[in-house]
C-alpha positions, 0 to 999 in steps of 0.5 A: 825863227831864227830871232826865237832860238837866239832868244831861247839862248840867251834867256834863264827861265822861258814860259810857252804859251800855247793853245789846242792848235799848237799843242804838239808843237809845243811838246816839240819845243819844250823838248828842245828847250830842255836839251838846252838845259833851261828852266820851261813852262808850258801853258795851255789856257784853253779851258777845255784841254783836248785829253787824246793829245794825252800821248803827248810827251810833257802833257802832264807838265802843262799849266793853266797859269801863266809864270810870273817868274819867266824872263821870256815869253814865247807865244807859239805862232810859228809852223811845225815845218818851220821848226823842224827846217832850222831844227836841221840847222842846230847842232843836235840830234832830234830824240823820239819824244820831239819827233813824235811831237813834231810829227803830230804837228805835222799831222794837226796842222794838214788835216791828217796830211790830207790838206790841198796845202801839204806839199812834198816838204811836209812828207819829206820831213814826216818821213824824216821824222819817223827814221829817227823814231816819231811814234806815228802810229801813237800820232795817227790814233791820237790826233785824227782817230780819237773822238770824244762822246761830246763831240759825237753827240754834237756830230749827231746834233749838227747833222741831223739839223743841216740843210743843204742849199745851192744844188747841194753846194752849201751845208748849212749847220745851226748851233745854239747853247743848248747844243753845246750843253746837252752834248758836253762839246765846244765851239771848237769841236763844231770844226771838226763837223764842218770839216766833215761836212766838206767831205760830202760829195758836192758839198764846197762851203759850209755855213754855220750860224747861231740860233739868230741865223746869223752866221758865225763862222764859213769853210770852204773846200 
């Protein structure tokens, strides 16, 4: 982390290159970008741009090019926490747009804070976030409560067709092309069933597979 901020420093022109995952984050670190007074691009080349991120600040400014002219390129790999930690070390006022952007994150990145993963530091920052002005509200509605009809369309696809194996252990989910036709949706917003499908009461892995029945992607609890 270090190694980028000293980087963003010295640079003229600096281009972030993101993807659905990072977005929020992203908004974070453009916002900082520009409290440096530095010419930035974003750019986000998912074909498919996720509008319930629309809350977002800088959403409109994002492209789906990469800039030939930046002389440095940052490729977002790094974690909102460990943004917001050496964040706390630069002599800077975090504003409501970066908090609300680095809340979301917050939020993208620990499943709506509900991931056996997110430990007293991501709360403790999240409420940091909110003393200075985070929108988390704005966040909340935005990154865990907004579906698209595609993606309900698929959830109904998905659910209908799932089979569960092993004492109910195991879901198994077929998806084919014609599935993600008919519905509109991704092979991203299959992550968002299986996810789900991990909610159910015994369920601990769940499989999904092509039309071939041969397995494409496997969660577990």
């Amino acid at each position: 982390m270090v190694n980028i901020f000293q980087r963003i420093k010295k640079a003229k022109k600096i281009m972030l290159v993101t993807d659905v995952k990072n977005l929020a984050l992203s908004s974070a670190v453009y916002t900082y970008i520009l409290m440096q007074h530095k010419s930035v691009s974003l750019v986000c080349e998912d074909e498919n741009l996720d509008a319930r991120f629309s809350f977002l600040p800088w959403f409109d400014k994002i492209k789906s090019k990469r800039v030939l002219s930046a002389d440095l390129e940052i490729e977002i790999d790094f974690s909102s926490l460990d943004f917001f930690t050496h964040l706390k070390t630069e002599p800077l006022k975090i504003n409501k747009k970066m908090a609300t952007a680095l809340y979301a994150g917050l939020l993208q990145e620990s499943d709506g804070f509900s991931n056996p993963d997110a430990n007293g530091m991501i709360f403790a920052a999240a409420k940091e976030l909110i003393d200075v002005g985070a929108e988390y509200k704005l966040c909340t509605r935005g990154v865990l409560q907004t579906k698209s009809l595609a993606l309900l369309r698929l959830k109904s696809l998905m659910f209908k067709s799932m089979i569960l194996q092993n004492n109910a252990k195991t879901a198994i989910f077929s998806i084919c092309d014609e599935d993600l036709k008919s519905s509109g949706a991704t092979m991203r917003d299959c992550d968002e069933v299986l996810k789900e499908a991990l909610h159910l009461p015994f369920v601990e892995f769940v499989v999904l597979q092509d039309s071939k029945d041969e397995i494409i992607k496997i969660k577990e609890k």
